[in-house]
N, CA, C and O atoms as a GROMACS GRO file, in nm:
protein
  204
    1UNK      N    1   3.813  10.450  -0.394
    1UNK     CA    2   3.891  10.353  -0.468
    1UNK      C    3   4.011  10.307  -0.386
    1UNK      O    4   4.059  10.194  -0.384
    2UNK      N    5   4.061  10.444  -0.301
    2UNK     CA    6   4.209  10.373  -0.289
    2UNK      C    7   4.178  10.253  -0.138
    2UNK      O    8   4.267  10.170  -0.122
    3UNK      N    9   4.066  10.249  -0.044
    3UNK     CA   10   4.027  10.184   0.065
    3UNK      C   11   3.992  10.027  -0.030
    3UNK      O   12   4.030   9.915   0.003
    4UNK      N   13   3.931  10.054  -0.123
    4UNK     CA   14   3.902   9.916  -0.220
    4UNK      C   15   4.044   9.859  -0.230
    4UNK      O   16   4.050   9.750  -0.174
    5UNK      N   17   4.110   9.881  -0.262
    5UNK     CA   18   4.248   9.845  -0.308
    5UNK      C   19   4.333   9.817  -0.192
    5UNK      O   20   4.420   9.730  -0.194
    6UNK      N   21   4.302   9.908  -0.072
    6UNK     CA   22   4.383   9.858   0.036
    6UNK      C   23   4.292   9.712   0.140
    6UNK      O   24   4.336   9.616   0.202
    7UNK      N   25   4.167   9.759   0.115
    7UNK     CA   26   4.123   9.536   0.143
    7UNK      C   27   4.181   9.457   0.066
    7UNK      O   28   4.232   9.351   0.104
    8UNK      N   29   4.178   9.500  -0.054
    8UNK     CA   30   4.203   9.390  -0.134
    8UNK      C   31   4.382   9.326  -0.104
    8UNK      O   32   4.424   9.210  -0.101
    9UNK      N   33   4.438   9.434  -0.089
    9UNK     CA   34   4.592   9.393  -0.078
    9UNK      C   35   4.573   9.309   0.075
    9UNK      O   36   4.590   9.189   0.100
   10UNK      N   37   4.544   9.391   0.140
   10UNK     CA   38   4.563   9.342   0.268
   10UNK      C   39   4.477   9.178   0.284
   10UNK      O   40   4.521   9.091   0.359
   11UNK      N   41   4.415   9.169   0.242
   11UNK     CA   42   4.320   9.020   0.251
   11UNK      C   43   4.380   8.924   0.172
   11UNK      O   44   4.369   8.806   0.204
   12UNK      N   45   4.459   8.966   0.044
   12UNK     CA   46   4.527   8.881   0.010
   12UNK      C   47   4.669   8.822   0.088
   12UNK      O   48   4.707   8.710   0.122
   13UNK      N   49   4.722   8.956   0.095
   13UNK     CA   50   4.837   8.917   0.216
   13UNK      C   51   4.810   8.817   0.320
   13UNK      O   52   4.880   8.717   0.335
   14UNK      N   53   4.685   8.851   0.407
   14UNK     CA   54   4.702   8.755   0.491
   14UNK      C   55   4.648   8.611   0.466
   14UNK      O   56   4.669   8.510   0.533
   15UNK      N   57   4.559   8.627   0.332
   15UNK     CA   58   4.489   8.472   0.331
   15UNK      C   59   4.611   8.422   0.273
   15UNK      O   60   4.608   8.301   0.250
   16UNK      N   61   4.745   8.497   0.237
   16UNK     CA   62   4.841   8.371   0.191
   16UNK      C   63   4.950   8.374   0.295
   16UNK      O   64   5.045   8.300   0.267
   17UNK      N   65   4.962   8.448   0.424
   17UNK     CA   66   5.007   8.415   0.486
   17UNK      C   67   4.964   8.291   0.604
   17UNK      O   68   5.035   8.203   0.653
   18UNK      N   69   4.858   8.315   0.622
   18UNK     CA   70   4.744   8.204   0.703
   18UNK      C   71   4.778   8.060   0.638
   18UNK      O   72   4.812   7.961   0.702
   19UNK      N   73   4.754   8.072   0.416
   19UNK     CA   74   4.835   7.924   0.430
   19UNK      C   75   4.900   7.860   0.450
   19UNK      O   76   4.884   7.738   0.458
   20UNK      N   77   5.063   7.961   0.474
   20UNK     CA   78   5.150   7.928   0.479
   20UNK      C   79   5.265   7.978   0.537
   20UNK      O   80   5.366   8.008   0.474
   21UNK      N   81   5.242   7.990   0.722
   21UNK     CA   82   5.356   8.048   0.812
   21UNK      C   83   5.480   8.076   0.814
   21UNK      O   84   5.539   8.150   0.892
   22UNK      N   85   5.538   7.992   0.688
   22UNK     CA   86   5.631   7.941   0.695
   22UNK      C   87   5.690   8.073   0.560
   22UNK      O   88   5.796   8.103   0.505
   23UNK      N   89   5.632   8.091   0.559
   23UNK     CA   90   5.674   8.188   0.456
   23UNK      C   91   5.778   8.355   0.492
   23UNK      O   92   5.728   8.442   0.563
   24UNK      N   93   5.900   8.370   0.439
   24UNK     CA   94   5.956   8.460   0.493
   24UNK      C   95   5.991   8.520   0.337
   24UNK      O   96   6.044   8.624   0.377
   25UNK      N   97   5.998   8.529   0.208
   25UNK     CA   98   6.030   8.577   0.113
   25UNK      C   99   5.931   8.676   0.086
   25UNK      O  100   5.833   8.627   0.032
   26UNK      N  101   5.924   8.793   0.104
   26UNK     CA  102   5.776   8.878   0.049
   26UNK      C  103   5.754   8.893  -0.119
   26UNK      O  104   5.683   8.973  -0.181
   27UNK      N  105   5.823   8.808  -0.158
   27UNK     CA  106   5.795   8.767  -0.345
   27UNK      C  107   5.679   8.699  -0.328
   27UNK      O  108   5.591   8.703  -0.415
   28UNK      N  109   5.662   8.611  -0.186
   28UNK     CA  110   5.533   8.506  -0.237
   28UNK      C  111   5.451   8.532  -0.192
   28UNK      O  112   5.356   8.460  -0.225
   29UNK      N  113   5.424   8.624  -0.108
   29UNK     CA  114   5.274   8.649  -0.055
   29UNK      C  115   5.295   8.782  -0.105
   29UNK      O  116   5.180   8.825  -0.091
   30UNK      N  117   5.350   8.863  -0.146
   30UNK     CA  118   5.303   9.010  -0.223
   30UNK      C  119   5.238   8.938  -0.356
   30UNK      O  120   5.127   8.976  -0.392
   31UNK      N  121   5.292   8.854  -0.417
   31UNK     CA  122   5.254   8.854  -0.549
   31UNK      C  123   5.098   8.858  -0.542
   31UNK      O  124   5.035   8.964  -0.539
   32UNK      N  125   5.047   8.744  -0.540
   32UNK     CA  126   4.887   8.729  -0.481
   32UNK      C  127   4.807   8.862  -0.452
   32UNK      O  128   4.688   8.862  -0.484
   33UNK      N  129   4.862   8.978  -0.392
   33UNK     CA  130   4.817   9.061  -0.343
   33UNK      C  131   4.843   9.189  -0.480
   33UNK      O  132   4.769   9.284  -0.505
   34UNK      N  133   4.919   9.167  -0.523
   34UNK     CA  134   4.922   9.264  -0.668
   34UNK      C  135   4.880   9.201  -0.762
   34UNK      O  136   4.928   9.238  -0.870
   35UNK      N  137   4.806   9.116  -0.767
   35UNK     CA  138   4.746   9.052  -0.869
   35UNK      C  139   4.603   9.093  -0.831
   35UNK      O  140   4.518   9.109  -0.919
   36UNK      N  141   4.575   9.110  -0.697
   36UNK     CA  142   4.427   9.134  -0.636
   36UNK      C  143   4.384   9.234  -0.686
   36UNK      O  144   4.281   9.252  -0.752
   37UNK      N  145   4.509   9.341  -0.637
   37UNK     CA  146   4.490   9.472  -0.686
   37UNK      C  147   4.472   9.537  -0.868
   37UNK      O  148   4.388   9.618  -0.906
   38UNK      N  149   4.564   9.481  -0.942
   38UNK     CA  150   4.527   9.467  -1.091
   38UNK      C  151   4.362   9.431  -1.070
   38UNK      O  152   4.282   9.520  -1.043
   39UNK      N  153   4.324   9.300  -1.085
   39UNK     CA  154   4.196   9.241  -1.073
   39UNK      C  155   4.094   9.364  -1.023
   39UNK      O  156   4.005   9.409  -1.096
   40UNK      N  157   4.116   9.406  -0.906
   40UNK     CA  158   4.005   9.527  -0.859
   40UNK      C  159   4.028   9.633  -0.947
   40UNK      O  160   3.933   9.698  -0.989
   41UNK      N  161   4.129   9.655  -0.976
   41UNK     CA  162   4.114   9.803  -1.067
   41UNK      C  163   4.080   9.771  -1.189
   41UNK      O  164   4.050   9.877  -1.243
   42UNK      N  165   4.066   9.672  -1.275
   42UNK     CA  166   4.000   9.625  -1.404
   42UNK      C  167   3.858   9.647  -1.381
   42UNK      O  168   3.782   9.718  -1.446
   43UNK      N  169   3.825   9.553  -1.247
   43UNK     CA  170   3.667   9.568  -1.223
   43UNK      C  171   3.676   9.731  -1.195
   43UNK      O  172   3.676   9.780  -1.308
   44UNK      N  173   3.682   9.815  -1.120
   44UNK     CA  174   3.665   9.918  -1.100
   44UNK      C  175   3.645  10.022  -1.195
   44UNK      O  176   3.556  10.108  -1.197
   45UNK      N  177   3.748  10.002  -1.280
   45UNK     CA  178   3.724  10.094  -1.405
   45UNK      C  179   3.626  10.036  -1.555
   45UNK      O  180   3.593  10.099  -1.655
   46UNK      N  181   3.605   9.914  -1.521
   46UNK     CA  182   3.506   9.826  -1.593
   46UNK      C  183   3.358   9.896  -1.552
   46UNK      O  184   3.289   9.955  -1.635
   47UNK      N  185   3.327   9.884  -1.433
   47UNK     CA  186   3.204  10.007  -1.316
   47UNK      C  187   3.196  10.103  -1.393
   47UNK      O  188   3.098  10.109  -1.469
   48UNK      N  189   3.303  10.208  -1.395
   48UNK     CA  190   3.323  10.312  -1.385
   48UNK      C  191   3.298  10.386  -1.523
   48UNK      O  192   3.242  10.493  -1.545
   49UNK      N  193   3.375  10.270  -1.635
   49UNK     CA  194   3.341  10.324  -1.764
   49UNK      C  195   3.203  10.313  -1.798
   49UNK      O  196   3.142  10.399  -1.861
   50UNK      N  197   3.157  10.212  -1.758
   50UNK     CA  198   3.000  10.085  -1.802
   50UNK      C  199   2.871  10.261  -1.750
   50UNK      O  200   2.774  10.303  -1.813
   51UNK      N  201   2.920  10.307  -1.640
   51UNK     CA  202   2.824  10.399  -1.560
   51UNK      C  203   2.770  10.534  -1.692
   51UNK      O  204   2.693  10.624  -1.661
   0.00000   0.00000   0.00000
C-alpha cells in the first residue's frame, strides 16, 4: 500500500510541476498530490473491503 501511495504522490507532483515551471508555492502542486492520495486509498480500501 504504502509504494501505491508513494507513485501516486510522486506522479502527481511532477505532472503538475511539468505544467507549470513556474511554480514555487508547494500549496499548488502538493494539493493535486493529496488529493491523489485520498483517491488511492478510497480505491484501495474499496479492493480491500469488496475481497
Amino acid at each position: 500500500m504504502g509504494t501505491a501511495l508513494n507513485v501516486e504522490y510522486t506522479g502527481a507532483v511532477r505532472r503538475r510541476l511539468a505544467d507549470d515551471q513556474r511554480l514555487t508555492d508547494p500549496r499548488a502542486y502538493l494539493r493535486p498530490a493529496r488529493d491523489g492520495i485520498a483517491s488511492t486509498v478510497a480505491r484501495l480500501c474499496d479492493e480491500v473491503l469488496a475481497a
